[in-house]
Z-matrix of the N, CA and C atoms (Angstrom, degrees):
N
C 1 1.467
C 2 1.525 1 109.32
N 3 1.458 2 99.25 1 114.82
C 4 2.147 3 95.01 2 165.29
C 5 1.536 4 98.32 3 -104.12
N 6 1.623 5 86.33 4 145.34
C 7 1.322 6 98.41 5 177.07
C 8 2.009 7 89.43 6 -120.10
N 9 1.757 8 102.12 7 166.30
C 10 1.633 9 104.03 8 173.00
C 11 1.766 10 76.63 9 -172.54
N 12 1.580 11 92.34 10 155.54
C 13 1.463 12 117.07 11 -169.17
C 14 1.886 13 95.38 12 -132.23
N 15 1.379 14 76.34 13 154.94
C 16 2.051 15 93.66 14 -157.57
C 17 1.787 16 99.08 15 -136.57
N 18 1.393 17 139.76 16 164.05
C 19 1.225 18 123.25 17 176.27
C 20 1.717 19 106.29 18 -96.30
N 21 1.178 20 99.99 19 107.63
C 22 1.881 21 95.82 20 154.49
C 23 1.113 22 121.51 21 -158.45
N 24 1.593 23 122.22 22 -178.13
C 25 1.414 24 114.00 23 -139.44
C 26 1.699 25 107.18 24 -106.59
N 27 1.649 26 93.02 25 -25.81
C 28 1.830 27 111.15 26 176.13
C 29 1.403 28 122.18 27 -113.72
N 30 0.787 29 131.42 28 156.31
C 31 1.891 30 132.02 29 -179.12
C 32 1.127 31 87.15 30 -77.12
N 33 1.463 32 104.66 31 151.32
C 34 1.662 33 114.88 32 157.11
C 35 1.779 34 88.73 33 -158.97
N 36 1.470 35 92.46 34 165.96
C 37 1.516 36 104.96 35 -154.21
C 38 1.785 37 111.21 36 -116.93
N 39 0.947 38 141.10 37 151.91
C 40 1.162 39 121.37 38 -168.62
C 41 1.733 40 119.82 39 -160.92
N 42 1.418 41 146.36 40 96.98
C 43 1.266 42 138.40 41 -160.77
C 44 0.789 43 110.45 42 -152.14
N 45 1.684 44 121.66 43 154.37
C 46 1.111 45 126.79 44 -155.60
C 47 1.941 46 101.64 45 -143.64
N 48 1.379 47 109.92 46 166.68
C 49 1.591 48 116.54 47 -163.27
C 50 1.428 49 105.72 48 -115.73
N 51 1.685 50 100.37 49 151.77
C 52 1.891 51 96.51 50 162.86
C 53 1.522 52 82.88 51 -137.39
N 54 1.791 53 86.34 52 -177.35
C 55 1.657 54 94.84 53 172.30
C 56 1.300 55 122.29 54 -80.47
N 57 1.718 56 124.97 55 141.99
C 58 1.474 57 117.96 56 -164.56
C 59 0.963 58 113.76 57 51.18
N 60 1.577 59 139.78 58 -32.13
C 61 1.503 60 123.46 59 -167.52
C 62 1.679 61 88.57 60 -126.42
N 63 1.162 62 108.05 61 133.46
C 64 1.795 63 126.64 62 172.75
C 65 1.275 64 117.01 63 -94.31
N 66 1.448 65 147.42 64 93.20
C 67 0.736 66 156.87 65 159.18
C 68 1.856 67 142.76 66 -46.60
N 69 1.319 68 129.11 67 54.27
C 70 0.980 69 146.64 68 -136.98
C 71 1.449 70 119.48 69 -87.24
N 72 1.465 71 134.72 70 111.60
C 73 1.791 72 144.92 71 -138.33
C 74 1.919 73 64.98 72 -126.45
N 75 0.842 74 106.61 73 140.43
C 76 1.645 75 116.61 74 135.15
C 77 1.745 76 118.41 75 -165.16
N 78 1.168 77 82.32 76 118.16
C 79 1.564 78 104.10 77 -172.85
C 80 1.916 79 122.17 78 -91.55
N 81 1.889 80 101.24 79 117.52
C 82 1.388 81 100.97 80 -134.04
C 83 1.799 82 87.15 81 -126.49
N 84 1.359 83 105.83 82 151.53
C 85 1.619 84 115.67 83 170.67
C 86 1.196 85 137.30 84 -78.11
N 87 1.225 86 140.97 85 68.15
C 88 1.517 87 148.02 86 -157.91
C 89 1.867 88 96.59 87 -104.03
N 90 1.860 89 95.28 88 95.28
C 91 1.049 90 94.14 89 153.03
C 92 1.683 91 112.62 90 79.14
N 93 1.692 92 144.23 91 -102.85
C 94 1.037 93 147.59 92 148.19
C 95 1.733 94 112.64 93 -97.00
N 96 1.376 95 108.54 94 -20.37
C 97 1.352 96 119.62 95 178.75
C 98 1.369 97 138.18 96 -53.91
N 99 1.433 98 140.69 97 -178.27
C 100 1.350 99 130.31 98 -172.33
C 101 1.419 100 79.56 99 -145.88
N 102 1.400 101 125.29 100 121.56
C 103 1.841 102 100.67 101 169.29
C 104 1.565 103 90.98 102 -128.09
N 105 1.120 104 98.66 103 155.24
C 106 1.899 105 116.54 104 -158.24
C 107 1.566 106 86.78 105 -124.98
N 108 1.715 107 125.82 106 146.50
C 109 1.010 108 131.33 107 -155.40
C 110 1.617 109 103.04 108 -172.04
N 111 1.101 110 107.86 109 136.82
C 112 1.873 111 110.15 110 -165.30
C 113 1.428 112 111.16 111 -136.23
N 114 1.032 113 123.42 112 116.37
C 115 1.744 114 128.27 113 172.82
C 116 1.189 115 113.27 114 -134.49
N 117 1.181 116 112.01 115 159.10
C 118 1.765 117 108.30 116 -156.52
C 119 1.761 118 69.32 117 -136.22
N 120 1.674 119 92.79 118 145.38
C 121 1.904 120 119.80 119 178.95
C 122 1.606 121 88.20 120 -130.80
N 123 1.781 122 87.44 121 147.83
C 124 1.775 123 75.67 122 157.75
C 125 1.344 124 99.05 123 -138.68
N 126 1.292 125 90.40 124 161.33
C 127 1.579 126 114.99 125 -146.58
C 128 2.058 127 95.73 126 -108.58
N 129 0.830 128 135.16 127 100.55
C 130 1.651 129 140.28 128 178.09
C 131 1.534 130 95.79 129 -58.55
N 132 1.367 131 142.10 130 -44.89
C 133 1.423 132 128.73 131 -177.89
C 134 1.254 133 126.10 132 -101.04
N 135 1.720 134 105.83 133 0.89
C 136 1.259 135 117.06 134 164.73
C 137 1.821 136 131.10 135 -55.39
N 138 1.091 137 109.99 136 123.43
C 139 1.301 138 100.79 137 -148.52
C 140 2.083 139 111.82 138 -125.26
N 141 1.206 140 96.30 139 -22.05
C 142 1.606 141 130.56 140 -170.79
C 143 1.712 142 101.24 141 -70.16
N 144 1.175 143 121.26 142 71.90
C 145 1.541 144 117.50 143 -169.63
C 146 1.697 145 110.26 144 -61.50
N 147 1.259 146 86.67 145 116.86
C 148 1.830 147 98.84 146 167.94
C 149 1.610 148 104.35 147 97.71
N 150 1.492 149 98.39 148 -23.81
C 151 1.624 150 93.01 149 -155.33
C 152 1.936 151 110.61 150 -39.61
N 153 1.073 152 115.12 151 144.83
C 154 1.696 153 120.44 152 170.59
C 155 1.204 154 110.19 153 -133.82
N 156 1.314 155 124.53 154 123.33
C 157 1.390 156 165.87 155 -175.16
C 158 1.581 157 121.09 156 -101.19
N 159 1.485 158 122.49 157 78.03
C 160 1.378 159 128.71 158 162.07
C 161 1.592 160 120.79 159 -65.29
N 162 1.179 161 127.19 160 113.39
C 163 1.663 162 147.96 161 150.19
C 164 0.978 163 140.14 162 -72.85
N 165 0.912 164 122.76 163 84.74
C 166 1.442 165 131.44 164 176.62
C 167 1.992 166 122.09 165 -95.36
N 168 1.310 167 116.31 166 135.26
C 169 1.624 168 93.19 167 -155.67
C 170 1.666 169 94.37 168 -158.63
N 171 1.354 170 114.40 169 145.28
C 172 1.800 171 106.41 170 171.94
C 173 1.355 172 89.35 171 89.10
N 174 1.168 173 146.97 172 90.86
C 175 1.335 174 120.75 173 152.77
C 176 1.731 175 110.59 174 -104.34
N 177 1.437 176 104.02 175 -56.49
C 178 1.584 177 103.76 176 167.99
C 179 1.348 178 102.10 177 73.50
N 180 0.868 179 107.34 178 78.67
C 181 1.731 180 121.34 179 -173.41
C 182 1.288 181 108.18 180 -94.02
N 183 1.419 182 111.92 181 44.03
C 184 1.992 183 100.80 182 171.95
C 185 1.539 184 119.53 183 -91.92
N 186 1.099 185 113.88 184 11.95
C 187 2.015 186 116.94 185 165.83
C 188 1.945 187 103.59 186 -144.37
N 189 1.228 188 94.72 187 179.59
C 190 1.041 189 132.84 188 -174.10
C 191 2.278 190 99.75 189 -72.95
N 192 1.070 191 112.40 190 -46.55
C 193 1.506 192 127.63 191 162.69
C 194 1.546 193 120.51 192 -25.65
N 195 2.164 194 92.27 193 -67.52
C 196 1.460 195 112.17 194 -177.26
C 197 1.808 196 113.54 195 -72.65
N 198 1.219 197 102.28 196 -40.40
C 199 1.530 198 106.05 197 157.33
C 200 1.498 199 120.12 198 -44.21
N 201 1.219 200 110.01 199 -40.86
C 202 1.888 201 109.20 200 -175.27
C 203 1.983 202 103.88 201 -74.46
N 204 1.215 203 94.07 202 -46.39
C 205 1.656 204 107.63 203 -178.27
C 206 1.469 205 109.84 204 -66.96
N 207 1.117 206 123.23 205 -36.56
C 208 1.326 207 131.07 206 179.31
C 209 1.598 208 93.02 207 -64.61
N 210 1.235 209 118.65 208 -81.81
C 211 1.583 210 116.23 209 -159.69
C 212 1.715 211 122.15 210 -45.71
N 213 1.745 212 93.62 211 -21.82
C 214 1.188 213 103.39 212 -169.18
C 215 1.852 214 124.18 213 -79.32
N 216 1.621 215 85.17 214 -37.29
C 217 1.589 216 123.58 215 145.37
C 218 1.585 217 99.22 216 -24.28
N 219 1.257 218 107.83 217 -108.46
C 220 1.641 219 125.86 218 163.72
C 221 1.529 220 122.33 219 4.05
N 222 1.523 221 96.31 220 -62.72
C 223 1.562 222 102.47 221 177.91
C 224 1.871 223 117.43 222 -69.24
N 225 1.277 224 104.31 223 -25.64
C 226 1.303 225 106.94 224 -176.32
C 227 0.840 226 97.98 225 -57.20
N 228 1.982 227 122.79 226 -70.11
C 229 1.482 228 132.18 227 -159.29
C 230 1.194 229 102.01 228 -57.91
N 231 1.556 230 141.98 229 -35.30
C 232 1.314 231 123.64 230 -176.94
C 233 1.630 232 119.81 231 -64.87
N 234 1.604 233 100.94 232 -33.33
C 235 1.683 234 98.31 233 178.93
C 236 1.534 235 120.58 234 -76.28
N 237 1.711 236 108.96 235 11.36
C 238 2.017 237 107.10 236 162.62
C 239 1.110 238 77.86 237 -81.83
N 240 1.759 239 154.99 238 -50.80
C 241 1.491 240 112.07 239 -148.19
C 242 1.169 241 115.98 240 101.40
N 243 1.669 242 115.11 241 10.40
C 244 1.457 243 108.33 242 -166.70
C 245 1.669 244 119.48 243 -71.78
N 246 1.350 245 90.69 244 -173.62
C 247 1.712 246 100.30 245 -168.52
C 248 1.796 247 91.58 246 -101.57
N 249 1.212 248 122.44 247 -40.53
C 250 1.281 249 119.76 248 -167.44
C 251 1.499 250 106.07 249 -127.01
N 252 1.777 251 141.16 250 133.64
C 253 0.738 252 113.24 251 -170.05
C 254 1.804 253 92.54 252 -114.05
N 255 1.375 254 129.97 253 174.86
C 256 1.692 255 116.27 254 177.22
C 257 1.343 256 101.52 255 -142.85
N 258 1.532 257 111.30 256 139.00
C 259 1.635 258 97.82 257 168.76
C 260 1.586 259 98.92 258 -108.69
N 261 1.077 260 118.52 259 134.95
C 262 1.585 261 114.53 260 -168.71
C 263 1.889 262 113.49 261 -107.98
N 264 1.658 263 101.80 262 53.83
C 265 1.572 264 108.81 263 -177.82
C 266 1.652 265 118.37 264 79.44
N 267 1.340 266 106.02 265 165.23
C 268 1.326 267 140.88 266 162.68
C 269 1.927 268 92.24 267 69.15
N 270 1.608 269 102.05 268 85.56
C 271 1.498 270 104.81 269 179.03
C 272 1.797 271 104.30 270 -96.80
N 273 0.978 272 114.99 271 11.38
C 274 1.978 273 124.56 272 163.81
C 275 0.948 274 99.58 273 152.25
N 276 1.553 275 111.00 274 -167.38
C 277 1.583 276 126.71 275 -128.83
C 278 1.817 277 100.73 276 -128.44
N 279 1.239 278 90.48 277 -48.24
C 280 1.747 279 89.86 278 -165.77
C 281 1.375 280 114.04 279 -117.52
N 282 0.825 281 124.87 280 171.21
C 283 1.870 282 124.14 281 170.06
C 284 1.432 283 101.89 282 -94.02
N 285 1.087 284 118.79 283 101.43
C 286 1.356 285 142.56 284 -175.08
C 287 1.830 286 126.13 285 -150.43
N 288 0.861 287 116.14 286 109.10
C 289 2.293 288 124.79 287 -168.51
C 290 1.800 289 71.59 288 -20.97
N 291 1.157 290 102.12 289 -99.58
C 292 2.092 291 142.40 290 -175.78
C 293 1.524 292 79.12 291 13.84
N 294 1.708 293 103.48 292 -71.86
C 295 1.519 294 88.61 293 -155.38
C 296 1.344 295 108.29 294 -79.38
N 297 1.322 296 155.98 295 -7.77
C 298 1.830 297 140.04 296 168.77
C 299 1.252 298 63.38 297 -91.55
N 300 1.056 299 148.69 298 -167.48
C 301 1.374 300 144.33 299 -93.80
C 302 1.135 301 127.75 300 -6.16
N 303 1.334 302 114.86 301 -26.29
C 304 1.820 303 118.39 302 -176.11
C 305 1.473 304 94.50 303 -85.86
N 306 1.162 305 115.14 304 -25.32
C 307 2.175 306 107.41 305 -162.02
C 308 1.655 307 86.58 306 -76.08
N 309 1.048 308 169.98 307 -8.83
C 310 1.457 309 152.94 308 154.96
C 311 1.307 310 94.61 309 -96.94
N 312 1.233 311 144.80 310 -6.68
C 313 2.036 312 125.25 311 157.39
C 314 1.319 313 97.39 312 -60.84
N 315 1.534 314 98.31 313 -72.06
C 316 1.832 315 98.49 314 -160.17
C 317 1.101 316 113.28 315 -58.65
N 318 1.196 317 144.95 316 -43.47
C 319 1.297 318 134.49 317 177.45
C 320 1.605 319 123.72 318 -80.49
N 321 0.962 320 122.96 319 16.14
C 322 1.425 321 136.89 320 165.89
C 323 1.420 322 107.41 321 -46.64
N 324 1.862 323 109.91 322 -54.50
C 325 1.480 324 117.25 323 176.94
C 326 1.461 325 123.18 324 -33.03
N 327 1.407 326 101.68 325 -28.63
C 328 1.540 327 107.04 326 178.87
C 329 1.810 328 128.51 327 -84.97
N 330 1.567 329 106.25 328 14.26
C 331 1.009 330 121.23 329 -159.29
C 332 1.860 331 93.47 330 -81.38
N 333 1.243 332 106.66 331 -43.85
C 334 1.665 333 86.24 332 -172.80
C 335 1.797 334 96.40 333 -101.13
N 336 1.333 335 132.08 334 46.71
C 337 1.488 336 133.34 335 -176.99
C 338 1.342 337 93.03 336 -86.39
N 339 1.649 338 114.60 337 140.17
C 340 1.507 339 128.11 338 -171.81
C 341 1.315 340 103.62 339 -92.86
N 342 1.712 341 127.18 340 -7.05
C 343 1.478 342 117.99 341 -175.66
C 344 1.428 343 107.76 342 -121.69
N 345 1.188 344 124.72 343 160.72
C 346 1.097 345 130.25 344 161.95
C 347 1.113 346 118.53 345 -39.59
N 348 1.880 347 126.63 346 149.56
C 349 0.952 348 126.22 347 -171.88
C 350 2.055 349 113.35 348 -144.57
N 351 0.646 350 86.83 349 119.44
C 352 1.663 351 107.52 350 -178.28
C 353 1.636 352 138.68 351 -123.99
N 354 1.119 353 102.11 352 162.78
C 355 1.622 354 102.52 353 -135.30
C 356 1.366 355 114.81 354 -156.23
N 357 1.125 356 137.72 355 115.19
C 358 1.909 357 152.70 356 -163.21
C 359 1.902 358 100.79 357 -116.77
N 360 1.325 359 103.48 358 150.82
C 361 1.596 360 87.95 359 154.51
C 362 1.534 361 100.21 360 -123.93
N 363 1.490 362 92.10 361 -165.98
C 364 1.539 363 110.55 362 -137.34
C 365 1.859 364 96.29 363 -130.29
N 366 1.283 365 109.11 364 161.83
C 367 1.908 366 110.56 365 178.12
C 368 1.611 367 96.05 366 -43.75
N 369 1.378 368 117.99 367 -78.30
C 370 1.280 369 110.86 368 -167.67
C 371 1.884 370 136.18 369 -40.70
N 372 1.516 371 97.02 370 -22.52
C 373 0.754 372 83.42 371 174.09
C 374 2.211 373 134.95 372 -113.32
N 375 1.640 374 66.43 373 35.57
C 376 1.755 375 91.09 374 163.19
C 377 1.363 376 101.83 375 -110.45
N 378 1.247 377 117.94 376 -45.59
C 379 1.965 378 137.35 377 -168.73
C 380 1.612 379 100.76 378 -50.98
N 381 1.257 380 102.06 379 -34.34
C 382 1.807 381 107.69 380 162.66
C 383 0.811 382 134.35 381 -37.69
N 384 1.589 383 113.72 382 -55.70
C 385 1.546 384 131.25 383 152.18
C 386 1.699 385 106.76 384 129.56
N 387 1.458 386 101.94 385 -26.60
C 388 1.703 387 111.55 386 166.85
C 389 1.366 388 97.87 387 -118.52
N 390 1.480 389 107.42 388 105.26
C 391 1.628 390 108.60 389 173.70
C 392 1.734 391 91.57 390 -95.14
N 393 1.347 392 135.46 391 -2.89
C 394 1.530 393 141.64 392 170.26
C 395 1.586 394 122.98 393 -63.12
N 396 1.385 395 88.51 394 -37.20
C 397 1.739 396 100.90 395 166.15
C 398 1.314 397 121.44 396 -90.70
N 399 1.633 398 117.00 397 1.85
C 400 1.391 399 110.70 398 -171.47
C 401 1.747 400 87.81 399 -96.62
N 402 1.426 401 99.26 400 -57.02
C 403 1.737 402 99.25 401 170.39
C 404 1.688 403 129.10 402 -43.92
N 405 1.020 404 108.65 403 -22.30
C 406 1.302 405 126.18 404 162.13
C 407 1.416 406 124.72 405 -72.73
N 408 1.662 407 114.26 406 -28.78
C 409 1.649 408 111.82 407 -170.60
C 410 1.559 409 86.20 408 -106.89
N 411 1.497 410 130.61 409 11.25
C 412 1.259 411 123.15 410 -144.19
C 413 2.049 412 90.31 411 -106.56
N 414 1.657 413 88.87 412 -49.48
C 415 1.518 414 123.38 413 149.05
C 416 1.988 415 121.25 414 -0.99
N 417 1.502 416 95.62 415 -73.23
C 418 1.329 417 126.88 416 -166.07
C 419 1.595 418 90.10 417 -75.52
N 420 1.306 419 152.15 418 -5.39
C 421 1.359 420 142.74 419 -170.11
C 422 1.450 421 97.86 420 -116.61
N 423 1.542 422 98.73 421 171.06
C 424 1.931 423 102.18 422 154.64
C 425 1.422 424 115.52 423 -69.17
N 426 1.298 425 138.96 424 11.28
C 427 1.105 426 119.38 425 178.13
C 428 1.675 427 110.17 426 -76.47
N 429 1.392 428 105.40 427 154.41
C 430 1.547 429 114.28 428 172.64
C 431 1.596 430 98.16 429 -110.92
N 432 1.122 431 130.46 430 106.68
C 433 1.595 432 140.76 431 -178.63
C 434 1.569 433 106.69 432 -76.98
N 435 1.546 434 107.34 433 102.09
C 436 1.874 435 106.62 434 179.93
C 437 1.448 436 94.90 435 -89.05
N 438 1.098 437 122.58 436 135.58
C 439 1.808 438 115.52 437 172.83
C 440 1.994 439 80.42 438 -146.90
N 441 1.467 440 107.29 439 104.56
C 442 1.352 441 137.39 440 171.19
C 443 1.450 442 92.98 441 59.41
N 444 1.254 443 128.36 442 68.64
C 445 1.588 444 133.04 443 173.13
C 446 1.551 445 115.67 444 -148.02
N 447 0.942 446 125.29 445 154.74
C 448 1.565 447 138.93 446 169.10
C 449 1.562 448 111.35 447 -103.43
N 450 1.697 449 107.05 448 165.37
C 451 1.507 450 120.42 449 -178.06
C 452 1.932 451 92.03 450 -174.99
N 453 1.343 452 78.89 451 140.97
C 454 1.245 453 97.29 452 161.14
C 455 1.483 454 132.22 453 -114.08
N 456 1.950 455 102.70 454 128.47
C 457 1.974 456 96.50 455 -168.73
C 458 1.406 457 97.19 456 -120.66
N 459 0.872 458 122.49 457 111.04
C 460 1.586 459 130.07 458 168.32
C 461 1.655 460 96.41 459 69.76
N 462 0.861 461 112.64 460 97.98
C 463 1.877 462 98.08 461 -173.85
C 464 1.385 463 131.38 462 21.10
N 465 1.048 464 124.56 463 6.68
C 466 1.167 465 127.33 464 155.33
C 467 1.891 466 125.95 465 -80.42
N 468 1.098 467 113.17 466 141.12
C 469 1.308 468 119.69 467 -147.36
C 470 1.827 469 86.93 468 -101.90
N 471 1.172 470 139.53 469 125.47
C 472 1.337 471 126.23 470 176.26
C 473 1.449 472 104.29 471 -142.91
N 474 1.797 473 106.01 472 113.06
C 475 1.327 474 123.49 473 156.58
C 476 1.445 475 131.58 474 -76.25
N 477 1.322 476 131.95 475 145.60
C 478 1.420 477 127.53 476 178.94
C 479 1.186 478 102.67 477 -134.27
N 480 1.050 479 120.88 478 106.45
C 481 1.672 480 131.01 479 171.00
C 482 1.588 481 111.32 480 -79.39
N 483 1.354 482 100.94 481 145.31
C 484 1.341 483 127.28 482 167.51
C 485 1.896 484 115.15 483 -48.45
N 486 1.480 485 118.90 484 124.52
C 487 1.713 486 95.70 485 156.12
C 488 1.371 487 139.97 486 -41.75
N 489 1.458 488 103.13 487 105.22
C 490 1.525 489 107.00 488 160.74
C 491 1.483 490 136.85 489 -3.05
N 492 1.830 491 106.53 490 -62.95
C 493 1.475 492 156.35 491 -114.72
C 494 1.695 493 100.53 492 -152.94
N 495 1.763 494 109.52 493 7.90
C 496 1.155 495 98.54 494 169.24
C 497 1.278 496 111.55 495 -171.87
N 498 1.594 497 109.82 496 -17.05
C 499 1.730 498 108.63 497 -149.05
C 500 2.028 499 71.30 498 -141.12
N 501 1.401 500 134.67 499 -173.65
C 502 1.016 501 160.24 500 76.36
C 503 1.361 502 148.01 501 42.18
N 504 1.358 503 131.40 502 -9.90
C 505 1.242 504 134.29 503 -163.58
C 506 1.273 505 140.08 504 -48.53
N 507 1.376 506 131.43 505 130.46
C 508 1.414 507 124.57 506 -147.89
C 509 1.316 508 122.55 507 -127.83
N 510 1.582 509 98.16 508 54.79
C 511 1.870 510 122.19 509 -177.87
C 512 1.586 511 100.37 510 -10.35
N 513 1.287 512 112.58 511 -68.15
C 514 1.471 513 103.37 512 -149.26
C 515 1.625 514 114.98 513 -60.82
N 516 1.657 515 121.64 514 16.97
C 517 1.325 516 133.39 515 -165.47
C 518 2.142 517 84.61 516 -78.20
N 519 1.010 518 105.11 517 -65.55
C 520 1.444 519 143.79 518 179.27
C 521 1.435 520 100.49 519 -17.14
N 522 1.197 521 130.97 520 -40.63
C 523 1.743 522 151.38 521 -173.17
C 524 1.508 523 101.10 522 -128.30
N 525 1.103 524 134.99 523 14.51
C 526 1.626 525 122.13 524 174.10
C 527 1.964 526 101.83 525 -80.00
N 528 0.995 527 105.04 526 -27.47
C 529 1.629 528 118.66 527 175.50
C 530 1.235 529 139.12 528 -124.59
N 531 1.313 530 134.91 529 69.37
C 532 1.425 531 120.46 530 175.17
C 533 1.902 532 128.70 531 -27.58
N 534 1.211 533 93.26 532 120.49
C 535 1.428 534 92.89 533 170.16
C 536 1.993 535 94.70 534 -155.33
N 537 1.413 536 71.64 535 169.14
C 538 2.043 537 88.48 536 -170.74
C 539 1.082 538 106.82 537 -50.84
N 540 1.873 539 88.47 538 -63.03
C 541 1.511 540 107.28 539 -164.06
C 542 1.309 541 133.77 540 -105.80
N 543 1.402 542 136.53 541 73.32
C 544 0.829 543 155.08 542 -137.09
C 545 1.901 544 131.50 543 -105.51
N 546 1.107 545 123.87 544 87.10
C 547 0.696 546 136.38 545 -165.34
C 548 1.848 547 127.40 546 -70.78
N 549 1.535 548 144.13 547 71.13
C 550 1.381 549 130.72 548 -164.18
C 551 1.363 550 100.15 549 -88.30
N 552 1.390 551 100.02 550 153.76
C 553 1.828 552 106.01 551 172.60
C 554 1.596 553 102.14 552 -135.75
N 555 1.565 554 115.78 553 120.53
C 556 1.478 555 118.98 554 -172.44
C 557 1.410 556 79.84 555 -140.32
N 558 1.356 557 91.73 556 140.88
C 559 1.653 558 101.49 557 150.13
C 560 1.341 559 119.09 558 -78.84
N 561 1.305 560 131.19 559 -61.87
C 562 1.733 561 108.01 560 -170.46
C 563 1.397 562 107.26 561 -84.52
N 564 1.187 563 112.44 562 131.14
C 565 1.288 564 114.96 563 -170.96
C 566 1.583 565 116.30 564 -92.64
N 567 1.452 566 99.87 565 1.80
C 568 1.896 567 96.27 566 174.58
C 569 1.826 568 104.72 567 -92.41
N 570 1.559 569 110.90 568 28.67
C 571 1.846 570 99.98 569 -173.47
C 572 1.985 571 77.11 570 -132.47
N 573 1.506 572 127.26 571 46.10
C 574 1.186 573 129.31 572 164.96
C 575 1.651 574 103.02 573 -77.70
N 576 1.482 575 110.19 574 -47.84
C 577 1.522 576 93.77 575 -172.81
C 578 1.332 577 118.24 576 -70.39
N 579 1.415 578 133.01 577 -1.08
C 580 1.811 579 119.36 578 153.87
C 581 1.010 580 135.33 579 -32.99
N 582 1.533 581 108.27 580 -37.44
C 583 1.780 582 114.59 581 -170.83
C 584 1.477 583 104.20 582 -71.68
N 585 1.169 584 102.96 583 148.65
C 586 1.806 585 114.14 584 -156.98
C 587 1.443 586 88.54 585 -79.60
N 588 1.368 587 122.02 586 -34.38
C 589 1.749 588 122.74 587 171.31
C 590 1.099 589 119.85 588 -139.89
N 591 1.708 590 126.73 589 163.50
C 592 1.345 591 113.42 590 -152.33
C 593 2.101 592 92.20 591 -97.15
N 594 1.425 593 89.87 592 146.88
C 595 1.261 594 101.02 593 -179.05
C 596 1.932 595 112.29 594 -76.69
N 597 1.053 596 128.15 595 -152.72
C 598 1.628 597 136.35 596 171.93
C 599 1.508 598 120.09 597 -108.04
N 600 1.249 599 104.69 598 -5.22
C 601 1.521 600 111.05 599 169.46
C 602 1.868 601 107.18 600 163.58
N 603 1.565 602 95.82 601 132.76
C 604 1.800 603 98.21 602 -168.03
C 605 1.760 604 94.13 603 -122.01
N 606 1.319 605 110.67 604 128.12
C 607 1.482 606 113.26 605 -172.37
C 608 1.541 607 98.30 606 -105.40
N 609 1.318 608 129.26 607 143.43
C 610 1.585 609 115.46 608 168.09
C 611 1.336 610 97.18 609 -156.98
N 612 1.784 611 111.89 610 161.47
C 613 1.396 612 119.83 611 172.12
C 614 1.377 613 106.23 612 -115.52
N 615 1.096 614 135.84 613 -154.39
C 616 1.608 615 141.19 614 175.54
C 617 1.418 616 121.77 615 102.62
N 618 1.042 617 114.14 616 -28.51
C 619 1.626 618 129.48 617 -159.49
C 620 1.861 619 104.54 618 -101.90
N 621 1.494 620 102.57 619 -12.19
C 622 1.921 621 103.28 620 170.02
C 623 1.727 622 101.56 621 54.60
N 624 1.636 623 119.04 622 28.87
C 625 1.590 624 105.20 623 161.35
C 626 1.670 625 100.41 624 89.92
N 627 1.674 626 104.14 625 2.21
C 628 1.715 627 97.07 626 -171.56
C 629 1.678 628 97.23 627 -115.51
């Protein structure tokens, strides 16, 4: 495991995939710090050789702060180079212009990104109260928003489930198709044991590293 520390103000999370073996960046907040951290899993049905998978998740865009951390977020995950990029929920807090206005700032970074880019929401951003305007500012970016849908990126099979904790979620998407390599995206990650079987790798945000 290497770890290296960077200056920013919010955690943001970040990992990437190989074949059979999962390769894991997650980049964590200690204090004023950014600390970056790498573990490799291996995955027995992993099948997608090389594939790498950047995460980014939590952004919470209610100032001018989370906007700087967010973009900065962004830029990191773009310099692994990944093949797939994911935002794994909670794009702000309140129903407020300020904040959908920030969800096409911060993600602007992704405007010249060479991989696909995808995208779930999160409690908050139903808890808002217009999760319509988040899908809407969500719209204006490269993100592709899965809310209970599939896509396929390079043979990799990638689900995006609905919030748990806010929206709908529709486990049985998860087993409608066998494939090797299989990709779920949930935000809370303590509603993993629903799926009637375990998928090839489940990415989620919500939990802030706890």
């Amino acid at each position: 495991m290497e770890e290296s520390r960077r200056k920013i103000t919010r955690r943001k999370v970040l990992k990437w995939g190989a074949a059979g073996l999962v390769v894991g960046t997650g980049i964590g907040i200690l204090g004023n710090g950014l600390e970056t951290t790498r573990r490799t899993l291996r995955l027995p049905k992993w099948k997608a050789d090389g594939f790498r998978i950047a995460q980014v998740s939590d952004v919470h865009l209610t100032n001018s702060s989370q906007l700087a951390s967010a973009k900065a977020a962004l830029r990191i995950a773009l310099d692994e180079k990944p093949d797939l990029l994911v935002f794994t929920g909670d794009f702000l807090n309140h129903d407020r212009d300020d904040e959908f206005e920030r969800i096409p700032k911060a993600f602007e970074e992704l405007a010249d990104a060479r991989c696909p880019c995808l995208a779930i929401l999160g409690n908050h951003d139903y808890w808002c109260g217009a999760p319509e305007k988040v899908i809407e500012a969500a719209k204006k970016t490269r993100l592709k928003l899965l809310i209970n849908q599939e896509t396929d990126v390079e043979g990799v099979r990638v689900v995006g489930l609905d919030s748990v904790r806010g929206g709908t979620p529709d486990y049985s998407i998860v087993t409608a198709r066998d494939a090797a390599s299989t990709l779920v995206l949930l935000h809370e990650p303590d509603y993993v044991k629903e799926f009637a079987a375990p998928s090839g790798l489940v990415l989620s945000g919500h939990s802030h590293g706890g």
